[in-house]
Backbone bond lengths (Angstrom), bond angles and torsions (degrees), N, CA, C in turn:
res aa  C-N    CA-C-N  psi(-1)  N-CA   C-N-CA  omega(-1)  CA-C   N-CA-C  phi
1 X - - - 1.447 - - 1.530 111.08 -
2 X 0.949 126.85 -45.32 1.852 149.83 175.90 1.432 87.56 -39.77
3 X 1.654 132.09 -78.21 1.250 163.24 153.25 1.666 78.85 10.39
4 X 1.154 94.92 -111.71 1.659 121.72 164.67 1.705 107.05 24.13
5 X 1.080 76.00 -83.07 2.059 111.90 -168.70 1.039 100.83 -24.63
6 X 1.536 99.65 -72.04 1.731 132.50 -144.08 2.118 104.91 -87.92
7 X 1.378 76.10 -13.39 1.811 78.40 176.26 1.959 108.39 -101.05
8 X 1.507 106.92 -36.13 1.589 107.42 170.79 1.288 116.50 -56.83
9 X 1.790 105.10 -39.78 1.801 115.23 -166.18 1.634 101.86 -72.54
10 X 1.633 112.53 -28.69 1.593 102.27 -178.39 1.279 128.73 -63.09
11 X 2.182 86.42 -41.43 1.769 98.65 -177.77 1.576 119.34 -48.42
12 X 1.557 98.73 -66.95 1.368 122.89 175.69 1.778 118.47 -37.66
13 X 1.370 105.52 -37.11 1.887 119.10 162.80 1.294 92.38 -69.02
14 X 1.107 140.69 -87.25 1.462 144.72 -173.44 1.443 103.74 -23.15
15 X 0.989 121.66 -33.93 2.095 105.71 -170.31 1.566 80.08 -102.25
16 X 1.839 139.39 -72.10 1.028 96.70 -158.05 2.002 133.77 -75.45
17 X 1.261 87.52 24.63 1.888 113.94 157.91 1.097 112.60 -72.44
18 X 1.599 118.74 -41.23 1.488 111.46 -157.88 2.159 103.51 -92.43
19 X 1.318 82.03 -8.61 1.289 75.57 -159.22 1.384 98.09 -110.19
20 X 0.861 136.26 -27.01 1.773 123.24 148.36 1.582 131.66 -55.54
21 X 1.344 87.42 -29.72 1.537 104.72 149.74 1.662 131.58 -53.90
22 X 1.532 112.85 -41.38 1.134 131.83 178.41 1.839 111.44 -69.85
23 X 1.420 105.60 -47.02 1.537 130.79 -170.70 1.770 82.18 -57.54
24 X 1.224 131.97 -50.52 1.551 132.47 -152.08 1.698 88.09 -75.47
25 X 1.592 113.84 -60.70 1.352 118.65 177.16 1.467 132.37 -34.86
26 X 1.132 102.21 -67.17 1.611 114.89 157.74 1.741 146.19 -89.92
27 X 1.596 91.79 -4.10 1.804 99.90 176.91 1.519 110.33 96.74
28 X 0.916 106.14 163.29 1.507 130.53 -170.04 1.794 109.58 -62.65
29 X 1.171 116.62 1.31 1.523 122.65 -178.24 1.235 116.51 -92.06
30 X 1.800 132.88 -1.84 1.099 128.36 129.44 1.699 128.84 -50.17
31 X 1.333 116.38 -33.22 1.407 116.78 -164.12 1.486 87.93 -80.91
32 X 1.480 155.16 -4.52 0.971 134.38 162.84 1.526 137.71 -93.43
33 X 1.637 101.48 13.93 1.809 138.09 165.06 1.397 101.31 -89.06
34 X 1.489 95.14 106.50 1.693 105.80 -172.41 1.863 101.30 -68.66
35 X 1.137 98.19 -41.38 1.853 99.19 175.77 1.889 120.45 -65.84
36 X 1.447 96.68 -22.98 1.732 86.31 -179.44 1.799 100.48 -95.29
37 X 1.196 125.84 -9.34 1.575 136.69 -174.91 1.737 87.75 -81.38
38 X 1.078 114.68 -71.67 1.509 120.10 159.86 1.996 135.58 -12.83
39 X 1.056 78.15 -61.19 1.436 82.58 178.45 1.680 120.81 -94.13
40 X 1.635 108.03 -14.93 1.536 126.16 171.09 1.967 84.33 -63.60
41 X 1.370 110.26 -83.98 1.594 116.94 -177.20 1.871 115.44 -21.25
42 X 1.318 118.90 -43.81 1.193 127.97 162.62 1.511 125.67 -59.03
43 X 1.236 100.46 -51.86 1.573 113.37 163.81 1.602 119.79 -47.21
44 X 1.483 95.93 -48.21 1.693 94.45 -178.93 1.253 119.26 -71.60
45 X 1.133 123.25 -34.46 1.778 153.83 163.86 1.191 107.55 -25.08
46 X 1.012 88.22 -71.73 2.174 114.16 -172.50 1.752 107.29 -63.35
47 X 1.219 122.65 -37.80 1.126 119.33 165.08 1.421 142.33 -82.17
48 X 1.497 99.04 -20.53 1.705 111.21 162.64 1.355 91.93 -84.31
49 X 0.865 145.83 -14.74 1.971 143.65 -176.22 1.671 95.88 -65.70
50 X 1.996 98.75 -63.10 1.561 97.19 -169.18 1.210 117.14 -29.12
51 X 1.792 90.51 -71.48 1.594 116.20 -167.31 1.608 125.84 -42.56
52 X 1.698 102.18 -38.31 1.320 109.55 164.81 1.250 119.60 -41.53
53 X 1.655 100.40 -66.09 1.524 114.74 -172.50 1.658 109.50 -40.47
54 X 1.380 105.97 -26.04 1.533 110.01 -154.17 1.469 106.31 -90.59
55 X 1.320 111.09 -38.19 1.301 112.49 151.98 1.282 139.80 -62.33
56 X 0.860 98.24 -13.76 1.932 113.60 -179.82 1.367 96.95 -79.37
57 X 1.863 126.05 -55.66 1.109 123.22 175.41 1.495 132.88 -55.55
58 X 1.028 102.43 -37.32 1.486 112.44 178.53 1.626 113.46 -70.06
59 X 1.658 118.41 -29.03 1.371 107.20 -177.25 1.751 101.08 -107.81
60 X 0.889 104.77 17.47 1.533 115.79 159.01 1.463 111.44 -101.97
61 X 1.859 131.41 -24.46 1.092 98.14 155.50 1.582 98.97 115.09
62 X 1.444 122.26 -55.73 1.181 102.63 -163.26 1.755 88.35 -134.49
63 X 1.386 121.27 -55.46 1.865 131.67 -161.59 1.601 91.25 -152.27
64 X 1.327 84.24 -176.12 1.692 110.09 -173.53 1.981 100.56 -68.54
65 X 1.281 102.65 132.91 1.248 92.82 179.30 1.599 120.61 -77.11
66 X 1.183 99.69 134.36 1.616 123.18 -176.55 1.020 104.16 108.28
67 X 1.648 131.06 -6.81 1.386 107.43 162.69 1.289 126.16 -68.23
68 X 1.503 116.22 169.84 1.598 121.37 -175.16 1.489 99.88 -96.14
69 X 1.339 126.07 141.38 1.411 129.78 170.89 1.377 101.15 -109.63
């Protein structure tokens, strides 16, 4: 599950990397594409989600808390 985490939280950094990256590349006329503003916001989401999760696990010690071992 750790595996998991730390590989979703990179991807999800990785696009909204690429794509703030892009905004610098080409200018501020992406941020006015309600669908690519959209899915950057999702991107960031999903990766503070991982990381959370990942932290949660680790100071819990063993899994996600409330799971059954």
């Amino acid at each position: 599950m750790k595996a998991y985490l730390i590989t979703t939280g990179l991807v999800f950094g990785a696009i909204v990397v690429a794509h703030v990256a892009r905004v610098f590349a080409e200018g501020t006329r992406l941020l006015t594409e309600p669908d690519w503003v959209i899915l950057t916001l999702l991107a960031a989401m999903f990766c503070v989600w991982a990381f959370r999760l990942l932290a949660r696990m680790r100071r819990a010690g063993r899994g996600l808390p409330g799971a059954q071992h």
